[in-house]
SEMAR-256573 format. One record per residue: residue number from 1; x, y, z of N, C-alpha, C in turn. Coordinates in steps of 0.02 Angstrom, whole numbers. Example, Ala and Ser with C-alpha at 12.3 -4.5 7.8 and 13.67 -1.06 7.14 Angstrom:
REM SEMAR-256573
ATOM   num     n_c1     n_c2     n_c3    ca_c1    ca_c2    ca_c3     c_c1     c_c2     c_c3
ATOM     1      660     -284      390      615     -225      390      660     -165      390
ATOM     2      642     -112      354      684      -53      357      645        2      394
This chain:
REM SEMAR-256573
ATOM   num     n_c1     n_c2     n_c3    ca_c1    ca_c2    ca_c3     c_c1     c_c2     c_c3
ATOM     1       41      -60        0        0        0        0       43       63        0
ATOM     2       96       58        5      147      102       25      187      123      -50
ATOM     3      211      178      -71      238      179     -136      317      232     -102
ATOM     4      358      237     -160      413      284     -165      370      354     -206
ATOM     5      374      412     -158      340      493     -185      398      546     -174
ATOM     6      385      585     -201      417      658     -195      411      655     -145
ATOM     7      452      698     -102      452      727      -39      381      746        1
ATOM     8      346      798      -34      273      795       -5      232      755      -13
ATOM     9      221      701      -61      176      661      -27      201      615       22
ATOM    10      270      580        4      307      545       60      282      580      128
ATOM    11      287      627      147      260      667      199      188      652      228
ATOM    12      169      682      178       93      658      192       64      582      198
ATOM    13      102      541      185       94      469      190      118      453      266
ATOM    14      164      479      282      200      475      356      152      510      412
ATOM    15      147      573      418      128      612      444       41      608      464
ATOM    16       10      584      421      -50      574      415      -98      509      421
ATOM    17      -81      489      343     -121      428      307      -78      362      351
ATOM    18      -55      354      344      -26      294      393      -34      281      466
ATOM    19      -30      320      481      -62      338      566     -139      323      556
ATOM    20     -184      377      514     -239      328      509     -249      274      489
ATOM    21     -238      240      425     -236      169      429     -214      120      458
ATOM    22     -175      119      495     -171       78      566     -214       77      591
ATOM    23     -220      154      635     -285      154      681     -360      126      658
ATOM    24     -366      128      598     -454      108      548     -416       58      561
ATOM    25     -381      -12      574     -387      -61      545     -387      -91      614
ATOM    26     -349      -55      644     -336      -85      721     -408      -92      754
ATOM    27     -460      -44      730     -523      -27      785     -566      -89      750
ATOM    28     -562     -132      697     -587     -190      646     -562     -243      648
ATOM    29     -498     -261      686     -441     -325      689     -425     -341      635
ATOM    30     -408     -294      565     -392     -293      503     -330     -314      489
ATOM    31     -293     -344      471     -211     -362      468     -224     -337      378
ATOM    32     -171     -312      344     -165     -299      279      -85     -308      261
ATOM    33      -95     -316      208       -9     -314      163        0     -242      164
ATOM    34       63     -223      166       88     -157      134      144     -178       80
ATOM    35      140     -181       33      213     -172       -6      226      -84       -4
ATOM    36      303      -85        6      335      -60       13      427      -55       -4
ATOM    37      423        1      -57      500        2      -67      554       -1      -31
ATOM    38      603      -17      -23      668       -4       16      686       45       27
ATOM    39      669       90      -27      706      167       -4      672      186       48
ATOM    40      579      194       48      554      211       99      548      192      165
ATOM    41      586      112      169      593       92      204      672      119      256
ATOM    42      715      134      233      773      170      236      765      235      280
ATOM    43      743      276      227      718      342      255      669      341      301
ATOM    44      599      310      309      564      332      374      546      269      431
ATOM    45      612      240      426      611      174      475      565      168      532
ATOM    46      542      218      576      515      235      623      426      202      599
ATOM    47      417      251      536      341      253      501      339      169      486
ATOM    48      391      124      477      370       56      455      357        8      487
ATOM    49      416       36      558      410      -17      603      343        5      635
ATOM    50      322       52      636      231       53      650      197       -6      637
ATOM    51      197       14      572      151      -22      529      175     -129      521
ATOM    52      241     -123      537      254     -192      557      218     -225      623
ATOM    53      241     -169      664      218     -179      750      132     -190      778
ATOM    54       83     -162      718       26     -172      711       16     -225      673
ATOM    55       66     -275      665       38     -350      648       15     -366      563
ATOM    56       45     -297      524       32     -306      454       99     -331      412
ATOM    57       93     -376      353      140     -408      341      183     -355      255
ATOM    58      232     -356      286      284     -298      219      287     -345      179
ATOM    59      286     -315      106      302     -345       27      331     -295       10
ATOM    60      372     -331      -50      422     -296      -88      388     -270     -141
ATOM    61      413     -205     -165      374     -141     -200      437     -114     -220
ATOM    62      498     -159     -245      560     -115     -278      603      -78     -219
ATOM    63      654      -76     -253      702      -24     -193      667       61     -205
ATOM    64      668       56     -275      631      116     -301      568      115     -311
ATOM    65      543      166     -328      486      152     -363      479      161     -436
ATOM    66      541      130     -473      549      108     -549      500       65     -595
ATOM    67      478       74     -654      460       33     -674      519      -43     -701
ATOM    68      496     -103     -693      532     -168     -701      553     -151     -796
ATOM    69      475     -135     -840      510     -150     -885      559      -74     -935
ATOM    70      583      -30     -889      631       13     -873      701       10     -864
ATOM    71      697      -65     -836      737      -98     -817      793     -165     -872
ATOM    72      859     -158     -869      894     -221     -885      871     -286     -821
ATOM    73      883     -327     -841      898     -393     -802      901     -405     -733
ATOM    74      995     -355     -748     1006     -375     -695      981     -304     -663
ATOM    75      950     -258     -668      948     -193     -630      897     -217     -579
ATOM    76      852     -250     -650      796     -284     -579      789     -337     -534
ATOM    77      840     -372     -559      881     -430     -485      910     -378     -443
ATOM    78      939     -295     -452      981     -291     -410      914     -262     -365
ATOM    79      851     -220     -392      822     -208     -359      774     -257     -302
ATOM    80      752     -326     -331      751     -363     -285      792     -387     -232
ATOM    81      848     -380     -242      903     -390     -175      895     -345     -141
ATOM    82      886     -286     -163      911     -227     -109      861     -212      -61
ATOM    83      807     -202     -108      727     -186      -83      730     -262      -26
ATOM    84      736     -317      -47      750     -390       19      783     -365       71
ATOM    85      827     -337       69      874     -336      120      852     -288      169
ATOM    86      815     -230      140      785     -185      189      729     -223      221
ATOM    87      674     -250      188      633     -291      216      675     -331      261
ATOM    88      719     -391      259      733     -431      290      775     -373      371
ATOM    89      816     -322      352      805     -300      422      769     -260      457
ATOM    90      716     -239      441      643     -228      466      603     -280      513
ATOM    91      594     -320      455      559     -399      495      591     -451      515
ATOM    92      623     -460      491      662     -524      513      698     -567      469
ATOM    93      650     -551      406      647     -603      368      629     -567      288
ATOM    94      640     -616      218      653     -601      161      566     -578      144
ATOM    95      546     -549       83      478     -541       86      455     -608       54
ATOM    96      408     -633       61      394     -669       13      313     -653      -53
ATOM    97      288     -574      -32      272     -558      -81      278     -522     -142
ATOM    98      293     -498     -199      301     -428     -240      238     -407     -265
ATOM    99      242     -336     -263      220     -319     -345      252     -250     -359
ATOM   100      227     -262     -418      279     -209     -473      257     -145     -467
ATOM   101      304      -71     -451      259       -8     -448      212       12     -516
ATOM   102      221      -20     -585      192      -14     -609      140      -68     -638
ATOM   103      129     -133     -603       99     -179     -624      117     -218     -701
ATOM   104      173     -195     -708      193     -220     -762      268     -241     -744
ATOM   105      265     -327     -784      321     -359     -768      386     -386     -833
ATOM   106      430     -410     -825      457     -422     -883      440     -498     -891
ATOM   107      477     -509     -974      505     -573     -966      564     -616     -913
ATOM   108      592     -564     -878      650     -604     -824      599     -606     -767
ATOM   109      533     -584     -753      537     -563     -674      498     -624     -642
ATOM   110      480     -687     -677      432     -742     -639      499     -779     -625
ATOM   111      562     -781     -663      623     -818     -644      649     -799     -576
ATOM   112      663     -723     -588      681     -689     -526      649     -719     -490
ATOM   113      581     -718     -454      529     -722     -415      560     -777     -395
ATOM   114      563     -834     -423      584     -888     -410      648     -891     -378
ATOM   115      700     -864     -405      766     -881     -380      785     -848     -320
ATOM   116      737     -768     -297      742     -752     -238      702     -787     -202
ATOM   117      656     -831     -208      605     -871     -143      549     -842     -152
ATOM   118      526     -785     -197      463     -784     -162      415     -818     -173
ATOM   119      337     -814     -148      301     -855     -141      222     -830     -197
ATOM   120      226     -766     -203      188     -756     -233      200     -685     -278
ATOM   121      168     -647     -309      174     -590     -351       86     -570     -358
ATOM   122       91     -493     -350       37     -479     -359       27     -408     -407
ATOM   123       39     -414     -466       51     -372     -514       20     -361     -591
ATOM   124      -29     -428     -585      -51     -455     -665     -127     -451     -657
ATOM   125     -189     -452     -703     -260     -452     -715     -296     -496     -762
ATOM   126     -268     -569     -735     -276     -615     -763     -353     -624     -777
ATOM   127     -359     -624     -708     -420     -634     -677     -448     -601     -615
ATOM   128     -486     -592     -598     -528     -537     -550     -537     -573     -485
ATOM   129     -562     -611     -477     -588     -651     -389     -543     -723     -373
ATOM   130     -509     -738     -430     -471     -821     -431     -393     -800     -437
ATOM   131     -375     -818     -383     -288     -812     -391     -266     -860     -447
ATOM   132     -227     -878     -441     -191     -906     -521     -114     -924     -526
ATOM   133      -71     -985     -531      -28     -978     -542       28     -959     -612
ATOM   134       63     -902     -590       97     -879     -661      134     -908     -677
ATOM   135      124     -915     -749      150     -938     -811      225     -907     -807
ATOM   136      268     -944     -858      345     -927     -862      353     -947     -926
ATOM   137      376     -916     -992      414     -934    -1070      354     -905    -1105
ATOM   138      293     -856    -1071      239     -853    -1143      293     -814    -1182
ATOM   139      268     -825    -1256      290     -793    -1299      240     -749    -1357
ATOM   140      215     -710    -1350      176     -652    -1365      211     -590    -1441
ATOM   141      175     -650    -1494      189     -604    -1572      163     -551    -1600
ATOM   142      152     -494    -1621       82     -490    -1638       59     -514    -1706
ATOM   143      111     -562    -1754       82     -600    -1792       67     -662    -1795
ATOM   144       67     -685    -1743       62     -778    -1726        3     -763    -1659
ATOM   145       -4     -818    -1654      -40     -848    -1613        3     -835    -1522
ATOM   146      -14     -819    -1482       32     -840    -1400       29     -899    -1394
ATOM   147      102     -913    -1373      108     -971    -1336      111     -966    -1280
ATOM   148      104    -1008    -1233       97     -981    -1171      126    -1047    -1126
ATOM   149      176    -1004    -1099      224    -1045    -1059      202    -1095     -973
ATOM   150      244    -1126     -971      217    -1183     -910      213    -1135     -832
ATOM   151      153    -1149     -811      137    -1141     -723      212    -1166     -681
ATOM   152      214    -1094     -663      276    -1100     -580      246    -1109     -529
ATOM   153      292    -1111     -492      226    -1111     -416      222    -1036     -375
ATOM   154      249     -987     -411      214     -940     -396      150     -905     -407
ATOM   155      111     -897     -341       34     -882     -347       17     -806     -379
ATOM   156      -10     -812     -427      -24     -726     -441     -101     -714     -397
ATOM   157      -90     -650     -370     -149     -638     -344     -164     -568     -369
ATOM   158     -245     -585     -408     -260     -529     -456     -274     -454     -420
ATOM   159     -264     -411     -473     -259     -346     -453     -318     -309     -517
ATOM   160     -354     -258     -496     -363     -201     -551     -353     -127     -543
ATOM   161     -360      -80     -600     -357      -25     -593     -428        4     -559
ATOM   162     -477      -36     -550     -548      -16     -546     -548       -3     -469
ATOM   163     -513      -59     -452     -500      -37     -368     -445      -30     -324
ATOM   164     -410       12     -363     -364       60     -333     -361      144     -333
ATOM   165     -365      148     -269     -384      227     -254     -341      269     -308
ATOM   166     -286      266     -342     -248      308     -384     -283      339     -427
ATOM   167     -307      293     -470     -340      323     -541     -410      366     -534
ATOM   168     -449      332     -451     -495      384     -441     -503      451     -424
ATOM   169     -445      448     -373     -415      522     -326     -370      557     -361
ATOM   170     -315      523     -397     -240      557     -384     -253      624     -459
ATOM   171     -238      689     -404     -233      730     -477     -167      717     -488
ATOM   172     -159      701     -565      -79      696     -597      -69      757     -644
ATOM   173      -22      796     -662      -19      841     -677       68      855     -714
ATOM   174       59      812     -785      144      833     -818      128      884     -868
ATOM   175      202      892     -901      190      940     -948      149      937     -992
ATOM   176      136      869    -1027       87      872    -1068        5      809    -1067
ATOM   177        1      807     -991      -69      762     -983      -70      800     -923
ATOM   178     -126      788     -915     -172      796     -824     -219      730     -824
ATOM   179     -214      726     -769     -267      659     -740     -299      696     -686
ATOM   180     -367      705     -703     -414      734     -660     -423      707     -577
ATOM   181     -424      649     -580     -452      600     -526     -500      657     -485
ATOM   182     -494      652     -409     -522      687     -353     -595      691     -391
ATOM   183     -629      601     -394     -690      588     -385     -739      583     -333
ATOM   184     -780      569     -335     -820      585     -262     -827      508     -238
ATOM   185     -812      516     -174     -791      453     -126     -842      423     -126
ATOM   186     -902      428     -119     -960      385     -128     -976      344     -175
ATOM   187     -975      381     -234     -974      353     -294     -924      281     -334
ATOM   188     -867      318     -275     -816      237     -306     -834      197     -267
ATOM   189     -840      215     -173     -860      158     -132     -923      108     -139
ATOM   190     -971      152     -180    -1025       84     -213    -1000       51     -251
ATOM   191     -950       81     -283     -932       25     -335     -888      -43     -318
ATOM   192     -845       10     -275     -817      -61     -215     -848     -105     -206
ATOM   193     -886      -66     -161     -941     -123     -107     -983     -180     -169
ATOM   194    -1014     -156     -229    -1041     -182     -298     -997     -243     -305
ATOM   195     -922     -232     -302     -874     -277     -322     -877     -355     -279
ATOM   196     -891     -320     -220     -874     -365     -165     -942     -407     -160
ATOM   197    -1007     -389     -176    -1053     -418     -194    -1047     -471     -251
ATOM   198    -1038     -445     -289    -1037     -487     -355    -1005     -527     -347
ATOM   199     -934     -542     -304     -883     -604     -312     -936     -633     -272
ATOM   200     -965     -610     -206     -984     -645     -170    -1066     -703     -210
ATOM   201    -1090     -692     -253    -1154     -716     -271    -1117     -753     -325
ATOM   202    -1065     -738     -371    -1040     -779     -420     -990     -817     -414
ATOM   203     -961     -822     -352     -901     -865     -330     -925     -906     -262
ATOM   204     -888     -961     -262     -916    -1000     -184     -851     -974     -142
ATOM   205     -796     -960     -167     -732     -922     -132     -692     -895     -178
ATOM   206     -670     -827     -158     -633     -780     -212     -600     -717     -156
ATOM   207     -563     -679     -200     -505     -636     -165     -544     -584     -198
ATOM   208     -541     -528     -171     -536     -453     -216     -503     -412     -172
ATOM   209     -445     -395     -227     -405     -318     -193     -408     -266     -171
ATOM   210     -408     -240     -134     -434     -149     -148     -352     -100     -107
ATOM   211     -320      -86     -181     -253      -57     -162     -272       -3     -154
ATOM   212     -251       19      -97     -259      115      -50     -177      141      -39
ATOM   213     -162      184      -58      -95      222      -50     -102      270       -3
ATOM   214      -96      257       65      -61      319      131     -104      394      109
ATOM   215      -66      407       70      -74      492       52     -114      490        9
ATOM   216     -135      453      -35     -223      453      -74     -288      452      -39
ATOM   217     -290      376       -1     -353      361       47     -352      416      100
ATOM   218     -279      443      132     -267      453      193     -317      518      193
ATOM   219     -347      551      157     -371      605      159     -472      574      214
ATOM   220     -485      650      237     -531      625      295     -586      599      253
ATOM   221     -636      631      190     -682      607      168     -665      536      152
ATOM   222     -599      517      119     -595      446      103     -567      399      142
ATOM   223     -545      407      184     -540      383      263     -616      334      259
ATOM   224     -690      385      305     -743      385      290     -763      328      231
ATOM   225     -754      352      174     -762      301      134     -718      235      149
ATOM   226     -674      210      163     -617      164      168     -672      129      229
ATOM   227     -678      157      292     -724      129      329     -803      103      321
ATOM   228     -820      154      278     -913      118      239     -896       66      213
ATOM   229     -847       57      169     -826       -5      127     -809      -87      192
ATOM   230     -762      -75      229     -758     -112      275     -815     -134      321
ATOM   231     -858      -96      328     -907     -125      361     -975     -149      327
ATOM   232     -975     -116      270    -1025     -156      217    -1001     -236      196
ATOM   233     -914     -238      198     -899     -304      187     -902     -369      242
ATOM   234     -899     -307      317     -899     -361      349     -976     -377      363
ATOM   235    -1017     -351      368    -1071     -376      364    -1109     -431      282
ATOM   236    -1067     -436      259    -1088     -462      207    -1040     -534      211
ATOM   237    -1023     -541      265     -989     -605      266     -905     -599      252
ATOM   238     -866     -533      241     -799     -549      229     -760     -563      276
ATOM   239     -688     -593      270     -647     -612      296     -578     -543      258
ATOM   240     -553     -518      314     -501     -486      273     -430     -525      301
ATOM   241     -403     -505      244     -323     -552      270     -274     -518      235
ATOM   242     -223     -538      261     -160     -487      230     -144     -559      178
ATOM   243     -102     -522      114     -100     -558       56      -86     -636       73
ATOM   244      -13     -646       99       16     -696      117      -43     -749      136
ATOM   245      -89     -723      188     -129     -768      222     -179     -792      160
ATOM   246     -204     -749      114     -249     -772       61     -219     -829       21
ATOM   247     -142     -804       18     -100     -868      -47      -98     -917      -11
ATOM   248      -96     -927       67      -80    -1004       93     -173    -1036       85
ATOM   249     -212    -1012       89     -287    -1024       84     -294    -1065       11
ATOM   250     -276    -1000      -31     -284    -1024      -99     -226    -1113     -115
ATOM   251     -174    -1115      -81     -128    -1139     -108     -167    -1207      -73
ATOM   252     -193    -1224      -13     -217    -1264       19     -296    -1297      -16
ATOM   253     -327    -1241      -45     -388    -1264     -101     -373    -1290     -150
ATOM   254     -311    -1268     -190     -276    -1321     -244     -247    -1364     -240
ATOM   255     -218    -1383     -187     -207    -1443     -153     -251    -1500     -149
ATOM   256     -311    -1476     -117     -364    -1514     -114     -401    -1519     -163
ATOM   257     -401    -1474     -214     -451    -1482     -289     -495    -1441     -258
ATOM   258     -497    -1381     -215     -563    -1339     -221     -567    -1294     -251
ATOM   259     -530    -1259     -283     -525    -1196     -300     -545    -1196     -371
């Protein structure tokens, strides 16, 4: 949930939005993933071990907040080491989740995944409510047909743009685009809550994401909203879990043939 920002929002993610999301999750017995870069991990050590100490589990989110396919090879092995190593002295231990700051991965990065340990990746839109294990060797023409390479045992656990606070809120503003966002909080939270319905009537068990960034959600009206959403779900029967805990669920239903 955590990203690499300019100086002011980094700020405002510290200062603010993080302090409340703890506290909203703490007053619900909410445990959540944060991925989180290394750098930010570096710089506001204090702000992480919070968010560790409240019982939520860190993923790797790059040392930077680079895009992978930006990246050579090895830039992005080096960024999985580095971004590990801050995690591992934070917690204790290596992450065993990723995802990519831009949801986009290369051809090296399901190998990587593999050769550093991890256990799952959450970066792809395969699919919406069904985790999935990713594929490794597709090969993607645009004059042939895809082939599509053999299942690893890393779990992808799906993601969309539909429910992540960025594209709704974030005004973006370069030299030559603007991204309006700063939609009205109600309006996306039905759509949330819509989401969380629908898996629930068309699935007998399913995951749905809802990625919130510190300094996006952290604001008070969507705070507010962040909490309508949570309690519409828990009354509707949800279970929330931090990622890790969903992949050992899922990994235990395919085991057994339920999933």
């Amino acid at each position: 949930m955590t990203r690499l920002f300019t100086p002011g929002r980094s700020g405002t993610s510290i200062r603010s939005g993080a302090p409340r999301l703890i506290a909203l999750f703490r007053k619900y017995g909410i445990r959540s993933t944060w991925f989180v870069p290394g750098h930010t991990i570096e710089t506001y050590p204090a702000a992480c071990e919070a968010v560790l100490a409240a019982g939520h589990e860190i993923a790797h989110h790059g040392w930077t907040h680079r895009p992978p396919t930006t990246l050579s090879r090895d830039e992005e092995e080096e960024e999985l080491v580095r971004g590990n190593e801050s995690i591992r002295r934070l917690t204790g231990r290596k992450a065993r989740g990723y995802r990519s700051p831009t949801w986009d991965l290369t051809p090296h990065s399901v190998e990587l995944f593999l050769k550093h340990g991890f256990v799952y990746d959450s970066s792809l839109m395969g699919d919406d409510y069904t985790p999935y294990y990713a594929r490794q060797g597709d090969v993607i023409e645009l004059l042939k047909p895809a082939v599509f390479g053999k299942e690893t045992p890393i779990v992808e656990m799906p993601i969309h743009w539909s429910t992540d606070d960025s594209p709704h809120f974030e005004f973006v503003r370069t030299e030559t685009t603007v991204r309006q966002g700063l939609m009205n909080a109600n309006a996306v939270v039905e759509n949330w809550i819509n989401d969380f319905l629908y898996m629930r009537e068309v699935n007998d068990w399913g995951v749905i994401t809802y990625t919130c960034h510190p300094f996006i959600i952290g604001r008070g009206h969507r705070m507010m909203m962040l909490e309508k959403l949570i309690r519409a779900c828990l009354d509707h029967g949800a279970v929330f879990l931090p990622m890790e805990g969903a992949v050992e669920e899922f990994r235990q239903r395919t085991k057994h043939g339920k999933a």
